[in-house]
RODO-2510 file (C-alpha; in nm, 4 decimals, decimal comma):
residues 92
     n   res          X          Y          Z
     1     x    -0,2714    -1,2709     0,6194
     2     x     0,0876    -1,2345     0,6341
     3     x     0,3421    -1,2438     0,2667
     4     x     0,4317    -1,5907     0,3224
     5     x     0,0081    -1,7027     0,3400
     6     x    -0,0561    -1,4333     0,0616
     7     x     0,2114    -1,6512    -0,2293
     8     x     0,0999    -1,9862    -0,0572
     9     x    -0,2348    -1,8640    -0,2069
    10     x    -0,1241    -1,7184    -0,4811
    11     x     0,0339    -2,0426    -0,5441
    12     x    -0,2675    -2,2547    -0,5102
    13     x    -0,5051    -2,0582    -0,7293
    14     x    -0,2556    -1,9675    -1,0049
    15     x    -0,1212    -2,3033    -1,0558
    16     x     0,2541    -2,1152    -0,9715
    17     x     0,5211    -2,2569    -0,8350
    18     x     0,6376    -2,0951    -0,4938
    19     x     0,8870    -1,9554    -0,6245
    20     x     0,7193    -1,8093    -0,8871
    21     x     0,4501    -1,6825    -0,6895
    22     x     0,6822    -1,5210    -0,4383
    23     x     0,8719    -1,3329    -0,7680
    24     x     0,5602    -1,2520    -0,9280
    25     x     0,4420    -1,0699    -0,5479
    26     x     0,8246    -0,9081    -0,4775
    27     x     0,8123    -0,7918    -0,8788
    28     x     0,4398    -0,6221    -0,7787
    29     x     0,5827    -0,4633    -0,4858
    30     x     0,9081    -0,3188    -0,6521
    31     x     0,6952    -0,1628    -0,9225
    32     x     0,4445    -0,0041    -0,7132
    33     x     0,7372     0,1164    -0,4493
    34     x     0,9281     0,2382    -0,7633
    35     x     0,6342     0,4315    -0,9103
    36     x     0,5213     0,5581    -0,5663
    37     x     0,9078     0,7032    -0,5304
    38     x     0,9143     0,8587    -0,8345
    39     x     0,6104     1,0426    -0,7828
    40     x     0,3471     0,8732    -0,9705
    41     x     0,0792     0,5949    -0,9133
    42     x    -0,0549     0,2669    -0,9819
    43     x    -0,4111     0,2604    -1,0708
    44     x    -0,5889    -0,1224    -1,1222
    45     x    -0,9141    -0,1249    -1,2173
    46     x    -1,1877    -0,2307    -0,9966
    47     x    -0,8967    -0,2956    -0,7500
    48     x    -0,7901     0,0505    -0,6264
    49     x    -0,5305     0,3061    -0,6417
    50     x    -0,1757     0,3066    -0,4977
    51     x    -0,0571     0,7307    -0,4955
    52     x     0,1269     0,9419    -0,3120
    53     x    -0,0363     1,2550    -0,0722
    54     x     0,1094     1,5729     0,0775
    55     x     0,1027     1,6633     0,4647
    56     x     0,1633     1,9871     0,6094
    57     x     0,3916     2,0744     0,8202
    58     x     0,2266     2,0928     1,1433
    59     x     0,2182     2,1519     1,5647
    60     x     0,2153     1,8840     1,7677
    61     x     0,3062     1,8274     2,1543
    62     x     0,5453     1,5909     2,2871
    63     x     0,3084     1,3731     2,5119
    64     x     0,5812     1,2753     2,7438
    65     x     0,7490     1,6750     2,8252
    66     x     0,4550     1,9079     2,6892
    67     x     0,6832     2,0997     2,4747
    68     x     0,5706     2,1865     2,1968
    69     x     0,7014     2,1024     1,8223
    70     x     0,6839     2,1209     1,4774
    71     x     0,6103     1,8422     1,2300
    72     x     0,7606     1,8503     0,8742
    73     x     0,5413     1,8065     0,5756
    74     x     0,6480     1,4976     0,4195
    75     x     0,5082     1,2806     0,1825
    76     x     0,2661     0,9300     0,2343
    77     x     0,1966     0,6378     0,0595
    78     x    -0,2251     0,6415    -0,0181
    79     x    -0,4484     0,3468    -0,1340
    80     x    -0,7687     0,3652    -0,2079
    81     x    -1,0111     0,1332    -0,2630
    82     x    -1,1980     0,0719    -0,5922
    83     x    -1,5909    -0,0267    -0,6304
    84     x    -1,5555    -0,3623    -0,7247
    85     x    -1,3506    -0,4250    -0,4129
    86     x    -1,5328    -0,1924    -0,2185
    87     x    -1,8788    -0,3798    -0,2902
    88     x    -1,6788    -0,7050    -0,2565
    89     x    -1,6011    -0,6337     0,1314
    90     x    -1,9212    -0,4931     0,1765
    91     x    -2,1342    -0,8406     0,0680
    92     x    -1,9216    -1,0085     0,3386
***
């Protein structure tokens, strides 16, 4: 399911306008990219949790020369999935 399918469902089970539905999804996204950003995460109940985790800097090898080269730790986006959607994809 792609954004567009996502608000045409939204829009069918919410009663929402397009429109709405697509500004409702965009104003979801912004607030999880914005707390992600600043460091901190978006927990929903039952749903899961949006956070940020650390990676070390590490070795890794060109696969098209061989040589050799260091990886930067950086920073990833993380979800993880809560029971009631874990148990929900697991009835399926």
């Amino acid at each position: 399911m792609n954004k567009r399918q996502l608000v045409d469902r939204m829009s069918s089970e919410s009663g929402l306008t397009m429109k709405q539905s697509e500004k409702a999804l965009n104003g979801l996204m912004d607030v999880i990219h914005t707390e992600l950003s600043s460091g901190g995460n978006v927990s929903l109940i039952g749903f899961g949790v949006f956070s940020v985790a650390d990676r070390k800097a590490r070795m890794a090898r060109n696969p098209k020369t061989g040589e050799e080269m260091e990886v930067k730790a950086r920073k990833i986006p993380v979800f993880k999935a809560g029971s009631t959607l874990k148990r929900a994809v697991n009835s399926r």
